[in-house]
N, C-alpha and C positions, 0 to 999 in steps of 0.2 A: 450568454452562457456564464454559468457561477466559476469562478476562482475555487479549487479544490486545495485543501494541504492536508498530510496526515495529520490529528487531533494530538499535540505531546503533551497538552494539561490532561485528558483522561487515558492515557497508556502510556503502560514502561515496555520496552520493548528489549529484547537482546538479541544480535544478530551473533549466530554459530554455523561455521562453515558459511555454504552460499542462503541455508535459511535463516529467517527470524519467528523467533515465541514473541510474541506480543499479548502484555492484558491489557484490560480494557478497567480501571481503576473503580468504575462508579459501579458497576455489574459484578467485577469477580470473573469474567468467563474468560477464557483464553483461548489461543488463535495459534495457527503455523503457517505462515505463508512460505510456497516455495521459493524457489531463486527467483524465478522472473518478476511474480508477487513483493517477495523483499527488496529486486530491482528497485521496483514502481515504488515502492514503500520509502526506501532512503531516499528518493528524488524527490517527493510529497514533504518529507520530514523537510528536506533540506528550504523550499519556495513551495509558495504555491502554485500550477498551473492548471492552466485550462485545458478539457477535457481532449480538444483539437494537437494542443503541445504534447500530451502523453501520449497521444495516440503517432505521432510526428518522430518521440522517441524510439517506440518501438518498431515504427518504420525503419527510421537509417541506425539505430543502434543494434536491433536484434534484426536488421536485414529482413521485416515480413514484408508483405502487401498492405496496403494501406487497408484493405475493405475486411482483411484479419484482423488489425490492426483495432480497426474502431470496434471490430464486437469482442475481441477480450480485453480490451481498457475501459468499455462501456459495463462490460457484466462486470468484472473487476469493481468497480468503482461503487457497482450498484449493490455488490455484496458488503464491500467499506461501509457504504453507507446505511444498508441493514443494521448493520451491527454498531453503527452511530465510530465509529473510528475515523470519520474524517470531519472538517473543518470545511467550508463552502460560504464565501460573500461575493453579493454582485459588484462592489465596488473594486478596483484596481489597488492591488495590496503594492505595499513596497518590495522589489524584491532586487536580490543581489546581483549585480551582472558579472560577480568573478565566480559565483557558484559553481562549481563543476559536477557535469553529470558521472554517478559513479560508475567505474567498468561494467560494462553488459556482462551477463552470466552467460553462459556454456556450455552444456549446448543449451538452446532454447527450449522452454514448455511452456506452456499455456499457462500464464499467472492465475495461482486460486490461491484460497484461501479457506481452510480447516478450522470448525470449531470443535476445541477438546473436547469442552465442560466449562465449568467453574471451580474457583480453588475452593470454594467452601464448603463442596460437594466432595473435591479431593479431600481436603484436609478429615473432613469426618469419617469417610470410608477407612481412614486410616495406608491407603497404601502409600 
């Protein structure tokens, strides 16, 4: 099982309130992930993990069942990676053992992920 991290060489992202806009630099297209979404998203940026740990999170941090658990961390990951926004190697990365997982968000939803558009499209439409 690949090592997952969110990509920070191709997106800038900025988290407001419990969501984040994230773009995606090489495409132009832009993204809103909800709370639970930008959960998963700050804990990606921060180490990489295996898809088994995220799912591990969402168990004892947002309290699911594990068998929820695996099919919204699974589709989750699988729309990331549609949209090429995550990072993935099968070799064991370095990772931090002081990193802290950030506060679970409140209440819980189902992590997704929104695409706007693109800004080039915005920018010419003029609004």
């Amino acid at each position: 099982m690949a090592w997952i991290q969110g990509s920070t060489e191709k997106t800038v992202w900025e988290k407001t309130d419990d969501e984040i806009v994230l773009i995606h630099t090489e495409t132009s297209a832009y993204y809103g992930l909800n709370s639970t979404g930008s959960w998963l998203w700050e804990c990606m940026v921060q180490q990489p993990y295996k898809e088994d740990e995220l799912v591990d999170l969402v168990v004892h941090h947002l309290h699911q069942e594990p068998e929820h658990g695996r099919l919204v961390v699974s589709a989750f990951i699988a729309t990331l990676r549609e949209a090429d926004l995550i990072v993935e190697q099968d070799h064991a990365p370095d990772r931090d053992a002081s990193a802290e997982v950030p506060p679970a968000p409140t209440p819980y939803e189902v992590p997704t992920m929104v695409k706007f558009g693109d800004l080039e499209t915005l920018f010419l439409s003029g609004e």
